[in-house]
Every structure is written in C-alpha cells, then in structure tokens.
N, C-alpha and C positions, 0 to 999 in steps of 0.2 A: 829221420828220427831213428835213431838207435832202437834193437829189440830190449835191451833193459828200458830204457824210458820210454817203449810203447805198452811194457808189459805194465810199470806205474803210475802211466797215466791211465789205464784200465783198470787198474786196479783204485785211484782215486775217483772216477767216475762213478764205479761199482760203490763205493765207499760213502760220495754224498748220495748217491739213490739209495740206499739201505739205510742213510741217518734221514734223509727226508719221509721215509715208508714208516720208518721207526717213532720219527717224534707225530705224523698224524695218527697214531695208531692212539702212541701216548695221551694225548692230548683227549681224542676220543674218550680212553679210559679215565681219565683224569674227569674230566666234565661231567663225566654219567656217573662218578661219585660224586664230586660236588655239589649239581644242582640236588640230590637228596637233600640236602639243608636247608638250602630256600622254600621246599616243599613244605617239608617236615615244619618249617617256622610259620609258613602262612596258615598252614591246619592250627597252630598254636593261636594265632591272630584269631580264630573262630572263639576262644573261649578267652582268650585275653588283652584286646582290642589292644594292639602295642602303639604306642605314640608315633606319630610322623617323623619326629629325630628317633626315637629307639630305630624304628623299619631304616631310616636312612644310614645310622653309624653300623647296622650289624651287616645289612647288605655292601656297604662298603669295605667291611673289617672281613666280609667271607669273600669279595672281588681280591682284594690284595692278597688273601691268605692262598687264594684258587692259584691267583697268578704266582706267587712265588713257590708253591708244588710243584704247578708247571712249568717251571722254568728250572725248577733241580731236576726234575729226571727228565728234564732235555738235554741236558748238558753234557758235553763230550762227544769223543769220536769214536767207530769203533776200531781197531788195529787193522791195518792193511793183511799182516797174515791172520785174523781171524776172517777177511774178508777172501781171503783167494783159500782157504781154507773149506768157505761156504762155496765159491764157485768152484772148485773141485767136487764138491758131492753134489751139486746142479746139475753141473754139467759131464757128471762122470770122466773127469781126467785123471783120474789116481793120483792125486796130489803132486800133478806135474804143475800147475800153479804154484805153491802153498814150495814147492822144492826150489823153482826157480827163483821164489821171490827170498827165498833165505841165500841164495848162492848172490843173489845181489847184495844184500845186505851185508854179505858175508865172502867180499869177492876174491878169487882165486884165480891161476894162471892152470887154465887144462881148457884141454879143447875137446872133453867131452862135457862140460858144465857150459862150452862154450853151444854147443850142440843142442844140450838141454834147452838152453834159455831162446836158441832161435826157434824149436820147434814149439815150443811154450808161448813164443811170440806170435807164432804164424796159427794158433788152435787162438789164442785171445782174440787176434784179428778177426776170426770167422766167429768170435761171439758177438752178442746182441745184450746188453745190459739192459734196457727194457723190457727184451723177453725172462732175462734171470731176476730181475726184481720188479715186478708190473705192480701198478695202481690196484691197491684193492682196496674198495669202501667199508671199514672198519665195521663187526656188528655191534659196537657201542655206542656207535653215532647215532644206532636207532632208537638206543637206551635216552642220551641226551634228549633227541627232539619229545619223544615221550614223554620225560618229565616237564621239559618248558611249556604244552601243551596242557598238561596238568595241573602247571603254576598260572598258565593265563586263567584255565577254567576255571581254578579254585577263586581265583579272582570277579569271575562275573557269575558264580553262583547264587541266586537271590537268598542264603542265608550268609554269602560271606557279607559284615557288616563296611567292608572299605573296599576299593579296589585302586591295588596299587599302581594297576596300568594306568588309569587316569590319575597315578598321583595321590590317592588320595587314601588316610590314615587317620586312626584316632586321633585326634586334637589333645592338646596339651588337658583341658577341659574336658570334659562331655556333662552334656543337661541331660536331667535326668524326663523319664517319661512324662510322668507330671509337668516340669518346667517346658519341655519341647513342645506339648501340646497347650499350654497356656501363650508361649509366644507363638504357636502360629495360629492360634484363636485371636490375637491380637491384633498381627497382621494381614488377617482377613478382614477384621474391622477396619482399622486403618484404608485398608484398599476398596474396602467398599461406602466409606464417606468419600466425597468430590470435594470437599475443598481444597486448594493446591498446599497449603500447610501437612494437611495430612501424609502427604504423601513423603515430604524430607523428614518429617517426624517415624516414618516409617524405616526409613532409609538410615536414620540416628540409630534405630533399633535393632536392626541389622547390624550395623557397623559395630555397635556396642556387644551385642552376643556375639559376634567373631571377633574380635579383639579377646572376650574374656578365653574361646575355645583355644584361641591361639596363647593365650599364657600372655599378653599383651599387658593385660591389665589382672589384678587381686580381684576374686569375690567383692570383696569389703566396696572397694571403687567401682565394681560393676552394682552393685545393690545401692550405694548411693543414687551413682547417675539413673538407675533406673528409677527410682522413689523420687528426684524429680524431675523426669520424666511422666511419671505417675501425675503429679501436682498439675504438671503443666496441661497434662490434657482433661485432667478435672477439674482446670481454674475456670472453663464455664458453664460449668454446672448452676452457680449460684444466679448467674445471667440468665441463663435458660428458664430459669423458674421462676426470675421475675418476668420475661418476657409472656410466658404463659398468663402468669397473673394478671398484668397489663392486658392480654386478649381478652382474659373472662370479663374484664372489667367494662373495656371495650363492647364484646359483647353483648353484656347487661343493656350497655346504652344506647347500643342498635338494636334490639328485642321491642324495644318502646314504637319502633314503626314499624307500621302492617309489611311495609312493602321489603324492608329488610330483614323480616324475622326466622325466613330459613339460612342466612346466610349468616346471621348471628345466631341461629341454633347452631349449625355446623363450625360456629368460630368458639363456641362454648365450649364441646367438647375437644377440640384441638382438633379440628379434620378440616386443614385451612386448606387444602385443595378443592371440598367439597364447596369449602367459602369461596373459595374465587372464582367457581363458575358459576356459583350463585350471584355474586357482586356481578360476572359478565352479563349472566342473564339479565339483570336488571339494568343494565346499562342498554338493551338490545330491546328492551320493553318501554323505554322512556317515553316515547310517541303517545302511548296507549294508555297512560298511566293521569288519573285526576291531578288536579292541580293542588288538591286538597295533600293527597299521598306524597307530592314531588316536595309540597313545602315543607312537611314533617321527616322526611328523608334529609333535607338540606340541615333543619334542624340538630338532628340526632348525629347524623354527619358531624358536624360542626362540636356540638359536644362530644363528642368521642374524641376528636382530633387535640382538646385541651388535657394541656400536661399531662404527656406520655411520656413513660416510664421508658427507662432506658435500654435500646435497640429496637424501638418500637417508633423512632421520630421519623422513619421514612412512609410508615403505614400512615399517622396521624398529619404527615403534612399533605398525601395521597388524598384523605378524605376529607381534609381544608380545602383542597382545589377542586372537588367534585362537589362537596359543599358549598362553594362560592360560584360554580356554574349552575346550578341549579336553580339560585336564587337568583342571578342574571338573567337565565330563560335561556341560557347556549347551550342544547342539548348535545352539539356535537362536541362541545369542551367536556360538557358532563361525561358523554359517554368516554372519551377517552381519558377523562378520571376514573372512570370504572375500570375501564383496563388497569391504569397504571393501580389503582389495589388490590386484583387479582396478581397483577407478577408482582407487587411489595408483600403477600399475603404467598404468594410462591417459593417466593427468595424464604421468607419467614421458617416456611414450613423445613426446608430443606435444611436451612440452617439449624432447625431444632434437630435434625434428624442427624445430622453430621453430629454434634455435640453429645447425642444419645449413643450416637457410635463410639463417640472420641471414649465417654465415661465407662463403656463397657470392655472397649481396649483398654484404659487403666484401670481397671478392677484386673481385667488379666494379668497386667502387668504386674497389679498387686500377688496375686497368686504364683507369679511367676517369682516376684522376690522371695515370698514364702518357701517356695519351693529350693529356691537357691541357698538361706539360712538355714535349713534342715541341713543340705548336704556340703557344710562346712566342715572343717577336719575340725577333729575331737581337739580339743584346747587351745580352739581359736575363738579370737574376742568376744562372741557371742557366750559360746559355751564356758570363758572363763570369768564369766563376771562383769564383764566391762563391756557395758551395750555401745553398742554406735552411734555416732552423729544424728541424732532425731528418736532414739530410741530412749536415750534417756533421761529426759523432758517426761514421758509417758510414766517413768517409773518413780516415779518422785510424785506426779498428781496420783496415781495410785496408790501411793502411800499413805500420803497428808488425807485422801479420800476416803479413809479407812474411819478418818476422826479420831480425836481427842478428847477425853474426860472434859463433859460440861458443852462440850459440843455437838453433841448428836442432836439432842431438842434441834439446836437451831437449823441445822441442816432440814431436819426434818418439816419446819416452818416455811422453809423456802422451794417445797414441794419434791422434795427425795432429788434435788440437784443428784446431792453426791451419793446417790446411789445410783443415777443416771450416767454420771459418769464413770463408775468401776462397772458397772454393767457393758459401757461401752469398748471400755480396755480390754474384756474379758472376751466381748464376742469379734474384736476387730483386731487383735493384739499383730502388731507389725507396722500398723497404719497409721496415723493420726487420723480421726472421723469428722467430716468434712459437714460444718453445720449449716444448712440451709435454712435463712428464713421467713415463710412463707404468712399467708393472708392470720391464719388461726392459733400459730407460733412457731416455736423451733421445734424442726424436725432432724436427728441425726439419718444423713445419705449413709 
C-alpha cells in the first residue's frame, strides 16, 4: 500500500469513527428533547382523559416526527480535511496531516511533497484512532432514561385515570359516577343470585357497557338494549308474587293441623327454610305422633296440594304424596315425602330470592339508563323533542290523563285511576311501571 492510500485510508477510518461518535451523541440529544412531549402529554391525560385513538394517532404522529429529526441531522459526512484537520490538533502534528492530505488531492511532482506525505504516512501509522476518537456515553442519555422513567411513573400513579403501558385509555365513551356505580350494583346482584341464567345475563351487560365505551354502539342502542334488559329480568316479578300468595294460601290450610302449625306459621311469613325443617322435623317425629294428628295432617296435606297456582305444582304434588302415605300407613314413604317438601320448599325459597335479586339489578339498571339519558349531547333525540322507542307511549297517556271537559267526574268515579296514573309518570318517569296483581288489588312495583 502506497503512503498516499495509507494516509486515506486513515483518514476514512478516522472519518466513520467521528460520524458513528457524532450521530450517538445526536441521537442522545434528539430523544432527551422529544420524549418532553410524551411527558408533557400524559400530565395533560391527568385533567383531559384523551381517547385510546387520540393517545395512539399523537404518539405515532410524534414516533414519525422524532424519527425524521433524527434522521436529518444524521445525515452526511464530515470532509476528510476537516477530519485530518482535527487529528492534527489531537495529536499535535502542526497540520502535517491536514498539508499532506491537500498535496494528495492536489498532486504535484517534488520530492520534498514526496518527503512530506512519507513522513505523514509513517506518524499516521504510529496513530490509534480509537485512542483519537473513544466511546464516550453521551450526558443526554441520562436526560432520555429520566424522562422514560417518568412517563412509566406517570403511568402507574394512583391518580393517573389510565395507564398506557397496559394499554389502556379513555374509551370512546365514559359512564358517568352515577352510571358506573348503578352497573356495578347490578353486577353484584347478578353474581350473587345462582341461577345459571344469571350469570350470561350478567355477561350480556358487560358486553353491552363495553361496546357503548368503545363507540361500538349509539347511547340511543345502548338505552334500548338495556330497558329490555330491564323487562327481561323484571318479567318475574309478577310470578314471584303469585307464588307468595299461593304459600299464604297454602299456609292458611296447613295451620288447620296441630301437628303442621309451626311450619305453616313459618310458610306464612315467607321463611320457607324455617318451613322445611319444620316439615323435616315432622317427618322424623312420625313414629310418636297419634293417629288422630297423622289423619288430620293427611287431610290438610291433601287440601293444600288442590289447585296450585303456578310454580307451586312441584310443592303441591310433594304434599299429595306425603298425603297419600300417610293415609296408607307407609311411614317410611311419608317420611320421604317430608323431605321431598323441605327441598321443593328450598328450591322455592331460593328461587324467590334469585328473582328478588334479578328485580333489584333491574331497578339498577333502570338508574343506570337514567343516568345515561341525562348525559346525552345537547340536541340529541331526547333533548329535541322526539322521545324514543318506549318513551312515547308514556307521553301521550300523560296527556290524555290530564282529562277532558266532561271528564274528570268520571275518572273520578272510577277511584282517581287517572290520577294514579300521572302520579305514576311523574315519580317513575324513564320506566314503564310494572303492575302487579295481588290478593287485595293492583299494586304499582
């Protein structure tokens, strides 16, 4: 190798180490301004919960924006004589480099330029470009991790409202305090009834409130599906209270024997668990018991068991078979008729108690629709006049229920109906009120 192409191939060496030192430096500096903005935006997210696309389009529009900075003041080389330039004052050669590398550029016939460039050659040789340009860790690097440590924290601070490391940002949506706490009142009901319906019904409600968060679905389609939703878990309601009434009645007509009369007190007031170990007991007592008591038990038994009211045909056919062992003399059929009325009188109870649930998660859910109509944007269907699908059925009997000239007398004849029902618009307004009716007449639930 010639002394001119040893001198520039030193001098290109020299040249990518000083652009590799140069752009980590860059880069350093570049990042420890850019992440400022990430920062600076998620302190913003503290007071204006920005949407999961807002957070994704800006963080990607400042990733492109970072990277093409970085990549303009990356670009280029620097001049081979600014670089033997530099190693002249490194290395103290009085710009015997920076001389020699112009006499190349610039070649000429003398043989003291020839002189120059060997002795330029043989001082290049004995350098170390590693030692003229070393690794050094940038102090802005320590600027960058600083911030990123800053942007994770800001993240898992218990007043930041999202955190983006797990992903996770304002929804298209957000329920308000009100609504958030009426659906998870809901869905504590739900999970704390056992019937296995309850639980996809649970699951419906979930899927329904994330869909609306996610912008899936319109308010308007979430407040339908939720109202019947509503219906569906208050459709047995009206069951429920005939089954009640069918036990008092029940009841009544097990009171009439001595030996069943605690177990139809406790079936009177509704505390059918109390009943069923009262019915066990007496199953367990059979032995001991006159024959006078056992035939009057068979009896009352047996009337009880005729025409039971509906969801009540598993109790009544329970005490038809305990009533027809008794009067056989099969105490040991008897007694496992007694059982089988404690668990149809178990089942009973549970199942009233699920449906008490169900009714009280759809009253939530009612509250939760409420909740959701209030925070509709200003001059939407609600607020302009034009009720929804089920609401404006309601507005038309409030009307007509205000009465007409000539008709009040008769309303009033037919015991304040129609003021029964503007009364009911007024204190239930959202609902339709769901009429149950019982032994003494209609009662609005």
């Amino acid at each position: 190798m010639s002394d001119r192409d040893l001198i520039l191939n030193f001098l290109e060496k020299a040249e990518r180490r000083s652009r590799s030192n140069r752009r980590f430096n860059e880069i350093a500096a570049t990042l420890a301004i850019a992440f400022v903005v990430p920062v600076l935006f998620k302190v913003l997210d503290f007071f204006f919960l920005f949407r999961g696309r807002t957070v994704v389009v800006f963080l990607g529009l400042w990733l492109i924006a970072t990277a093409a900075w970085a990549v303009t003041r990356l670009r280029g080389k620097n001049p081979l004589s600014q670089i033997a330039g530099t190693i002249d004052r490194k290395a103290n050669l009085n710009d015997q480099l920076k001389t020699a590398y112009w006499f190349i550029q610039h070649p000429r016939q003398s043989d003291w330029i020839d002189v120059q460039i060997r002795r330029t050659a043989e001082a290049a040789n004995r350098l170390r470009v590693d030692a003229l340009y070393p690794r050094r860790f940038p102090r802005a690097i320590y600027i960058v991790c600083g911030l990123i440590f800053l942007l994770v924290a800001l993240n898992f601070l218990p007043l930041s409202p999202y955190n983006w490391i797990r992903l996770q940002a304002a929804p298209p949506f957000r329920l308000t305090d009100d609504a958030r706490h009426s659906l998870d009142n809901a869905l504590k009901l739900l999970e704390r009834a056992k019937a296995a319906e309850n639980e996809a019904l649970a699951d419906k409600l979930e899927t329904l409130i994330n869909d609306l968060e996610q912008g899936e679905i319109s308010i308007d389609d979430a407040i339908k599906q939720l109202e019947q939703l509503q219906q569906e878990l208050e459709a047995g309601d009206i069951d429920s209270e005939n089954i009640t009434n069918g036990l008092s009645q029940m009841a009544a007509i097990l009171r009439q024997s001595r030996t069943l009369r605690d177990a139809a007190d406790a079936l009177a007031v509704g505390k059918l668990e109390n009943s069923a170990s009262q019915m066990q007991r007496v199953g367990e007592q059979l032995d001991s018991l006159a024959a006078l008591d056992v035939q009057e038990m068979a009896e009352k038994l047996l009337q009880a068991s005729e025409k039971p009211r509906s969801g009540l045909q598993g109790l009544a056919s329970a005490f038809n078979d305990a009533s027809g062992a008794l009067q056989r003399g099969d105490r040991a059929a008897a007694r496992s008729g007694f059982d089988r009325i404690a668990r149809e009188l178990l089942g009973l109870s549970q199942e009233l108690k699920d449906q008490q649930l169900r009714s009280e998660a759809g009253d939530e859910i009612g509250d939760l629709v409420d909740a959701l109509e209030e925070s509709e944007p200003q001059g939407g269907p609600a607020e302009a006049g034009q009720p929804r699908e089920g609401q404006q059925g309601r507005g038309e009997n409030n009307t007509s229920g205000k009465g007409e000239p000539g008709k009040e007398g008769e309303a009033t004849e037919k015991g304040g109906e129609t003021g029964e029902e503007e009364c009911d618009g007024q204190e239930d307004e959202g609902r339709v009120p769901v009429m149950v009716r019982i032994e003494s007449g209609v009662k609005p639930r």
